[in-house]
C-alpha positions in Angstrom: -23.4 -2.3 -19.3 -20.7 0.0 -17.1 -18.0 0.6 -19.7 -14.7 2.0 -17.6 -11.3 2.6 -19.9 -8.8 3.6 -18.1 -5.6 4.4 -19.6 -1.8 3.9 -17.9 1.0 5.5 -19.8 3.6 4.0 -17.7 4.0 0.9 -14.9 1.9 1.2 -12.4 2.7 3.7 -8.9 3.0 1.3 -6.9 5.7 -0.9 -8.9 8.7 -0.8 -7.0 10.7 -1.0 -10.6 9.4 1.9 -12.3 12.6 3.8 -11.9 14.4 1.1 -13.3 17.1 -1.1 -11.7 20.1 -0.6 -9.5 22.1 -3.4 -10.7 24.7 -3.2 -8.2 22.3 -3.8 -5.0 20.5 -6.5 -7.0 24.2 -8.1 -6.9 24.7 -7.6 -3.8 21.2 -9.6 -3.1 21.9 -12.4 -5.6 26.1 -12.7 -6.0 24.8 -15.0 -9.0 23.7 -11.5 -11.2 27.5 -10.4 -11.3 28.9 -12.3 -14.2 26.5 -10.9 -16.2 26.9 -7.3 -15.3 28.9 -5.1 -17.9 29.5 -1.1 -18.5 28.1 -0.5 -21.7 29.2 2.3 -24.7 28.0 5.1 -22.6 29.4 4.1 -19.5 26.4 3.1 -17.6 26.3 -1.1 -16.2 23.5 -3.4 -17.7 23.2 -7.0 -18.7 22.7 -8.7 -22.3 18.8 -8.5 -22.5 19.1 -10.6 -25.1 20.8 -13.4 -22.9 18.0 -15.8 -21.5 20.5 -16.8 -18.6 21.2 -13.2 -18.3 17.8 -12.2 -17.9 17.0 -15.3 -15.4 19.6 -14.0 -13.2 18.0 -10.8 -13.1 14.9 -11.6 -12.4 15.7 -13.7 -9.9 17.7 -11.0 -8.2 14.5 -8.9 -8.0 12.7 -11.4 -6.5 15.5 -12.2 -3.5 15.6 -8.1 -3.1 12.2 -6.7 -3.1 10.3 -10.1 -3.1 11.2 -11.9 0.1 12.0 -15.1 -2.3 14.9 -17.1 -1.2 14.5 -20.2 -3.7 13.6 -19.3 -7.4 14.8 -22.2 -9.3 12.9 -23.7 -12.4 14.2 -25.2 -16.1 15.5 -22.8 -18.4 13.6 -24.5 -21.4 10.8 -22.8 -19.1 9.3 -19.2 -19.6 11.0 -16.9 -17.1 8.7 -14.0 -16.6 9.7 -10.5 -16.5 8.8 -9.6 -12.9 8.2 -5.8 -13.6 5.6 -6.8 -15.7 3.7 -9.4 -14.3 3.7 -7.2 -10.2 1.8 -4.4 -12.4 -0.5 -7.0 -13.3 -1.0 -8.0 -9.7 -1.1 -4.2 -8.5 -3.9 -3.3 -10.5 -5.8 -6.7 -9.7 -5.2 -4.9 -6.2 -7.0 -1.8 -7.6 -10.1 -3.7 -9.1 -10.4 -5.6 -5.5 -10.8 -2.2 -3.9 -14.7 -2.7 -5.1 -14.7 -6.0 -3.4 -17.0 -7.1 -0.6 -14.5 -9.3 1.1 -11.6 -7.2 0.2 -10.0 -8.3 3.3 -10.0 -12.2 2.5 -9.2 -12.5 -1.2 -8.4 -16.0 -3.1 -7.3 -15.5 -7.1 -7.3 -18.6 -9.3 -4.4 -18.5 -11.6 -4.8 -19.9 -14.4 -1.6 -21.4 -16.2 0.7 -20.7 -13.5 4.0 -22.2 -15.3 6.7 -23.2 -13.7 7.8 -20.0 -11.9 4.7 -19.3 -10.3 5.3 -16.2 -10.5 1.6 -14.4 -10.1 0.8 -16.4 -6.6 4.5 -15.5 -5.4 4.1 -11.8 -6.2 0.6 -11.8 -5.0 1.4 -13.0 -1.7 4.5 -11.1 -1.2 2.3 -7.8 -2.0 -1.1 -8.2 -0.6 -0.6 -11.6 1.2 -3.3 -13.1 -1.1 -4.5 -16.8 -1.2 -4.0 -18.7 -4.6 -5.4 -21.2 -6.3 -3.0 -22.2 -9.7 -3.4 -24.5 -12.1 -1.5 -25.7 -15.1 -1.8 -28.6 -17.9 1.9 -29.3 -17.6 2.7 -32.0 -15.0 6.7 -31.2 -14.5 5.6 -27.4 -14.3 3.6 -27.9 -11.5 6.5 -30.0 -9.4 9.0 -27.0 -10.6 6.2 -25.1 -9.0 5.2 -26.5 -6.1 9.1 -26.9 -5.3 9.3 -23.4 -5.1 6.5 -22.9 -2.6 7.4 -25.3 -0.6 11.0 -23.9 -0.4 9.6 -20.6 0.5 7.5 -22.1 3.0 4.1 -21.1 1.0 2.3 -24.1 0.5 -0.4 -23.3 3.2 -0.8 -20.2 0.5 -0.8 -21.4 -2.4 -2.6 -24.9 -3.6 -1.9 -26.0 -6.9 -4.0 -27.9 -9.1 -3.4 -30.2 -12.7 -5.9 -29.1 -16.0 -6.2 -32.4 -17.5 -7.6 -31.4 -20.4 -5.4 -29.1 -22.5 -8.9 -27.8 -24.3 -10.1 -26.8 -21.1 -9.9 -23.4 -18.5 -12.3 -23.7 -15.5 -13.7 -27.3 -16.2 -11.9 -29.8 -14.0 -10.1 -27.3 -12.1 -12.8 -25.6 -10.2 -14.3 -27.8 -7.6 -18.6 -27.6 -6.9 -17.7 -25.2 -3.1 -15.1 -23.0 -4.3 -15.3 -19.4 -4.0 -12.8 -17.1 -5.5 -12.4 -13.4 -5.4 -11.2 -12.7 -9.0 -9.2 -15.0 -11.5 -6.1 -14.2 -13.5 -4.5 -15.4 -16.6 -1.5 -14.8 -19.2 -2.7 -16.7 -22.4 -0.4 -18.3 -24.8 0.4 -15.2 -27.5 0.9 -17.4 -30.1 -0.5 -19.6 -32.8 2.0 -22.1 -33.2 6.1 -22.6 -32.9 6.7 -20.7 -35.8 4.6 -17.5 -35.1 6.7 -17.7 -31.9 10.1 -17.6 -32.8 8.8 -15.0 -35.8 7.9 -12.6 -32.9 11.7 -13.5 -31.4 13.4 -12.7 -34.6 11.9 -9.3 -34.5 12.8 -8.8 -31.2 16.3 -9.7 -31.4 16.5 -7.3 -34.3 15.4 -4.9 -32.3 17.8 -5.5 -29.4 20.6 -5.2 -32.4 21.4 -8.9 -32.2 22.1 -10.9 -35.1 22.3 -14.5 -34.2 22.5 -17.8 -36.1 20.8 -20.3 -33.8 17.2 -18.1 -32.5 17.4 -18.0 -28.8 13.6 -16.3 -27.0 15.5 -14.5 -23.8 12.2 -14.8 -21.9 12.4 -19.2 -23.0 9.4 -20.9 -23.4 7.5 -24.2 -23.6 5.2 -25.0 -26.3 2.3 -24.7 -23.3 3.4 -21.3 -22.2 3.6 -19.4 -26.1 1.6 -21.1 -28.2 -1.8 -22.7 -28.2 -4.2 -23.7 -31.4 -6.1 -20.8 -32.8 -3.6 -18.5 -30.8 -4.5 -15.9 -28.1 -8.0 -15.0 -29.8 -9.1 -18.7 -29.6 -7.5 -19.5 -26.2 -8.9 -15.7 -24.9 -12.6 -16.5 -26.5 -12.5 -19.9 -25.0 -11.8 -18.4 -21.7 -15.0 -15.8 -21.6 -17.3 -18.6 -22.9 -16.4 -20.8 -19.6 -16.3 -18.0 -17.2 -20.0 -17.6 -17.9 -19.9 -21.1 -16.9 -18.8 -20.4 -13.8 -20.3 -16.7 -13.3 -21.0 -17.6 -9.4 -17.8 -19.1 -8.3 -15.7 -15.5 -8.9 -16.6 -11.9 -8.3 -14.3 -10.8 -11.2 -12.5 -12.7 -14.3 -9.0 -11.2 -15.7 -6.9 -11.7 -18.7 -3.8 -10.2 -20.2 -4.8 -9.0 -23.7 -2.3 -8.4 -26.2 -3.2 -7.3 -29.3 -5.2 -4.5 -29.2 -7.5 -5.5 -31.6 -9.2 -8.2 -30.0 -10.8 -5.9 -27.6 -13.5 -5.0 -29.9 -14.9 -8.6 -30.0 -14.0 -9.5 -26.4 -16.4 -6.7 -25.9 -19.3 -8.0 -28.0 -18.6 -11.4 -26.9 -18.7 -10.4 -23.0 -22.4 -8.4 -23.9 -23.6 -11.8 -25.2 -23.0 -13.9 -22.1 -24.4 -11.8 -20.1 -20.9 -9.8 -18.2 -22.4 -6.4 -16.0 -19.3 -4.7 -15.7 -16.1 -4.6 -18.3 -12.9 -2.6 -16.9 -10.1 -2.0 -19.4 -7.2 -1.3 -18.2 -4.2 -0.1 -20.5 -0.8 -1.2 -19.1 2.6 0.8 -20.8 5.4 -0.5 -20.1 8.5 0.8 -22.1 8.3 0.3 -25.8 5.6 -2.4 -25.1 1.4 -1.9 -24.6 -0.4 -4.5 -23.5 -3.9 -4.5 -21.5 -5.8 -6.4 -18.7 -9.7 -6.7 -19.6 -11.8 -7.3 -16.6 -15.7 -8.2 -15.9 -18.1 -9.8 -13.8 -21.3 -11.3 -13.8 -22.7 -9.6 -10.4 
């Protein structure tokens, strides 16, 4: 087995937002971001971050500014995704393609798209990717499909409805498909409670003391939690990619904590994976990892 660990202190080179923002243009791109806007104790404009309609705006600013995104508009009981984060997911997708035999005609399967569909938007605004995205929520997928259709994306991007909530590739992946390389942000959590936990801490350390819990990124029970958390969801995921070894080049995942790599690792060995890339992602106070393999 090819072992590659490669390790990324900061966001990636070719994130446009790894300098940081310039809140003034982004208002200038989306008027909407303004009322938000504030000089802080040193002087210097930001926004609440611990403000979910705050944060909405923002990220929706980026994505009318550097994104080519016109119509962004979704539930705000829905996760909205920091866009930083999820592009350097995309950009170094980009990186493992660069292997690829048809690196000129890629299709991605994203698996648990949400409501933003935010990966296929990204993905075809950078590389001008195809997508396949799925999701076990029905409303998510209209919010979704809404937004590509606004954008004038829906010969891009073809959603698709996970019936079964146990499920990953089964029922969603049809007999002839062929896709380059699949993506996925598991649910982090084990249940409602683990996630607002992880919000508490977070809010403490954003210095904000509040009565009623509010997650500034939002959330539906699909999108943060699932049974067994991300270990079960992440294991579940390997075992049907083996499943489906000859309908993608490459499988992807967003791992968390770092210390389910170790078993990812053994598990991958048992089903048979060639090739395992890890590839460490730092993004401000926060580490997180993308593990990659394929069966080829």
């Amino acid at each position: 087995m090819h072992l590659k660990i490669k390790t990324i202190p900061k966001f990636h080179i070719k994130n446009k937002h790894k300098s940081g923002y310039d809140l003034d243009v982004l208002c200038e791109a989306y008027p909407d971001l303004l009322p938000f806007v504030f000089k802080n104790k040193y002087q210097t404009k930001t926004i609440d971050f611990a403000d979910p309609k705050a944060v909405k705006a923002l990220n929706t600013a980026l994505l009318f500014k550097y994104y080519n995104i016109n119509f962004w508009e979704f539930p705000d009981t829905n996760l909205c995704p920091p866009i930083p984060g999820r592009v350097d997911y995309i950009h170094h997708v980009a990186d493992v393609l660069k292997t690829s035999k048809n690196s000129s005609n890629i299709t991605v399967l994203d698996i648990g798209t949400g409501a933003s569909c935010i990966y296929p938007i990204l993905g075809q605004a950078e590389y001008g990717w195809n997508f396949v995205a799925t999701d076990v929520d029905k409303q998510s997928l209209k919010d979704a499909k809404n937004i590509i259709d606004k954008n004038k994306l829906s010969d891009k991007i073809e959603l698709r409805h996970q019936k079964d909530i146990s499920q990953i590739f089964k029922g969603v992946i049809n007999e002839n498909d062929k896709f380059t390389i699949t993506i996925c942000n598991p649910p982090f959590y084990k249940s409602e409670a683990d996630a607002l936990e992880a919000t508490t801490r977070k809010l403490k350390g954003l210095n904000k003391d509040r009565d009623k819990i509010v997650r500034n990124f939002a959330g539906t029970k699909n999108e943060l939690w699932y049974k067994g958390g991300e270990k079960a969801f992440i294991h579940n995921y390997l075992y049907e990619s083996s499943l489906f070894k000859d309908q993608s080049q490459w499988f992807t995942t967003l791992v968390s904590k770092k210390d389910l790599v170790k078993g990812i690792y053994a598990s991958l060995k048992k089903i048979g994976a060639s090739e395992i890339k890890t590839i460490n992602m730092g993004q401000g106070q926060k580490t997180s990892r993308i593990l990659a393999w394929s069966f080829k």
